[in-house]
C-alpha positions in Angstrom: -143.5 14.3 183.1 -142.9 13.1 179.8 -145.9 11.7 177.2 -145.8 8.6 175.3 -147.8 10.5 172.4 -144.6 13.0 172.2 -142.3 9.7 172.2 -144.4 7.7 169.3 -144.5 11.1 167.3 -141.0 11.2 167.4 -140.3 7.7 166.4 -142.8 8.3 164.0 -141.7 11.4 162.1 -138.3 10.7 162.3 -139.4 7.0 160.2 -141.2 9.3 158.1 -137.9 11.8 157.4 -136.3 9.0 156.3 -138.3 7.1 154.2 -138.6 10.4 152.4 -134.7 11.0 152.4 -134.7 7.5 151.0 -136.7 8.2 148.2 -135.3 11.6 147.2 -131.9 9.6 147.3 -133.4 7.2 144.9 -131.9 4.5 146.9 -133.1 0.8 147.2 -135.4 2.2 150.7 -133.5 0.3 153.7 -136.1 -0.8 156.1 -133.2 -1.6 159.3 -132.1 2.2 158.2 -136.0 3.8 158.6 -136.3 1.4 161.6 -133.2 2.7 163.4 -133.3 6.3 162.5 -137.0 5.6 164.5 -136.0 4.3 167.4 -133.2 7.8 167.7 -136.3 9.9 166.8 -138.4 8.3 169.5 -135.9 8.7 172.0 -134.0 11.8 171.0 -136.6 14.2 170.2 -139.4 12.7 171.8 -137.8 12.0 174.9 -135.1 14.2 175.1 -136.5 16.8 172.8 -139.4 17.3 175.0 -138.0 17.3 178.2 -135.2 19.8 177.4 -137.4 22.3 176.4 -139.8 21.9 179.4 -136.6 22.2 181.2 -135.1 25.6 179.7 -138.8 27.1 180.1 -138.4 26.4 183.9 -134.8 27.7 184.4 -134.6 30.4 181.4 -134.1 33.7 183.5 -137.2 35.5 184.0 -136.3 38.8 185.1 -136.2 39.9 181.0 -138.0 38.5 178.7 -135.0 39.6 176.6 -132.7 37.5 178.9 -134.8 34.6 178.9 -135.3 34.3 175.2 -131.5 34.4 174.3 -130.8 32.2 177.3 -133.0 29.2 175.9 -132.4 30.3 171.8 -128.4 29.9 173.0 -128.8 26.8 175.5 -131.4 25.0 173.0 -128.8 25.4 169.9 -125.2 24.4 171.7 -127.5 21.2 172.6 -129.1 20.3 169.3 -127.4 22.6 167.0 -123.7 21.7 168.0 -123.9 18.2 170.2 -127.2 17.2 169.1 -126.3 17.1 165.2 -123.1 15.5 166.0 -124.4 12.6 167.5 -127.3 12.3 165.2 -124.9 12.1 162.1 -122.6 9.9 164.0 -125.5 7.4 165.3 -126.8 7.0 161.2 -123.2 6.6 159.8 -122.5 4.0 162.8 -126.3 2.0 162.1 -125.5 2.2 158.8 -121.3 0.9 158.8 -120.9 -0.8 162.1 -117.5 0.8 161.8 -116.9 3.5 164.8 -113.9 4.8 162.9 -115.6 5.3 160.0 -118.4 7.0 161.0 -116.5 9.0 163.6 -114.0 10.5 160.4 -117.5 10.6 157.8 -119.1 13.1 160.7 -116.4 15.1 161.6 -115.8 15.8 157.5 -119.4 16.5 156.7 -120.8 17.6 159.6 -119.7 21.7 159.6 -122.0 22.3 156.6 -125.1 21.1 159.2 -124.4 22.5 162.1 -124.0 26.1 160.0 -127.6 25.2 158.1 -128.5 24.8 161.4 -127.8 27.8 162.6 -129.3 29.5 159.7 -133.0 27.7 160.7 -133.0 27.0 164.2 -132.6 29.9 166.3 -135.1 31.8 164.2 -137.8 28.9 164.7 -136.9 28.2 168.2 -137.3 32.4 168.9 -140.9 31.9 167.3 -141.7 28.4 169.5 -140.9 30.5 172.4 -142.8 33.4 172.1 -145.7 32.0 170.2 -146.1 29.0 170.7 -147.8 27.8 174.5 -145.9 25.4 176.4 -148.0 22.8 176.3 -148.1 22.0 172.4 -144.4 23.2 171.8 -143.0 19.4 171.6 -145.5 18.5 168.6 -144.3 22.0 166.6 -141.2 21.1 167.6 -141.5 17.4 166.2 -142.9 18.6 163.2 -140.7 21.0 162.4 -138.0 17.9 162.6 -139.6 16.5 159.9 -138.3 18.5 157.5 -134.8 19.0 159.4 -134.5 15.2 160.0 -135.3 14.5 155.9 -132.0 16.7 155.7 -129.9 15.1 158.4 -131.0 11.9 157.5 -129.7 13.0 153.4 -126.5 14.2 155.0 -125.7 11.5 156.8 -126.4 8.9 154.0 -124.5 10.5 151.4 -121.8 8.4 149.9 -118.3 9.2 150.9 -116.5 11.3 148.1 -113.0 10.0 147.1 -109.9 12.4 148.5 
């Protein structure tokens, strides 16, 4: 069963990454950008987040706790890591231009340098969630953590297009 609270702290922190990628950026701060990239937060790591990693605790194999860790560090990074950063950069470019082409060639260009940051934070955090953390407050650390991720993506994704 999924929580509301988990769903509002998602919207919530993800506003909150961007309003700080905003001001790092020293751009004029875009309410319709926070407001968007709050409504993916909400759903994606709130909702999605927290119900995938309820999920992988459930199916993880738990014959070895060796096993069971690599299976949900593995699972949990092809679906944020690889898909999951994807789409996020392609849902901000696509707010953000209205232009699928666009956005589809801006992400595929710039999204390689994520998705190998990614690897170099995630599967050490999530190995730490799942060993230290208990089950039933792993979405918060998880939504906290994606504060400081999502002020990255958020950067990434905003970044104006360099010239060929």
């Amino acid at each position: 069963r999924l929580s509301k609270s988990t769903t509002v702290q998602g919207g919530v922190l993800f506003g909150m990454a961007d309003s700080i990628a905003q001001t790092l950026q020293s751009d004029p701060f875009e309410l319709r950008r926070m407001t968007t990239f709050s409504a993916f937060g909400a759903f994606y790591v709130g909702t999605i987040g927290t119900a995938w990693y309820r999920w992988i605790d459930r199916v993880a194999p738990k014959s070895s706790q060796v096993a069971g860790l690599a299976t949900k560090v593995i699972a949990t990074w092809i679906v944020f890591g690889g898909i999951g950063n994807f789409l996020n950069m392609m849902y901000q470019r696509l707010s953000e231009t209205r232009d699928f082409e666009a956005s589809l060639a801006y992400t595929r260009a710039h999204v390689k340098e994520v998705i190998i940051n990614d690897l170099r934070l995630w599967p050490a955090f999530d190995t730490l969630l799942f060993t230290l953390v208990p089950q039933p407050i792993r979405p918060t650390t998880l939504i906290l953590m994606s504060l400081s991720w999502n002020t990255y993506t958020s950067i990434a994704a905003h970044q104006t297009p360099s010239a060929p």
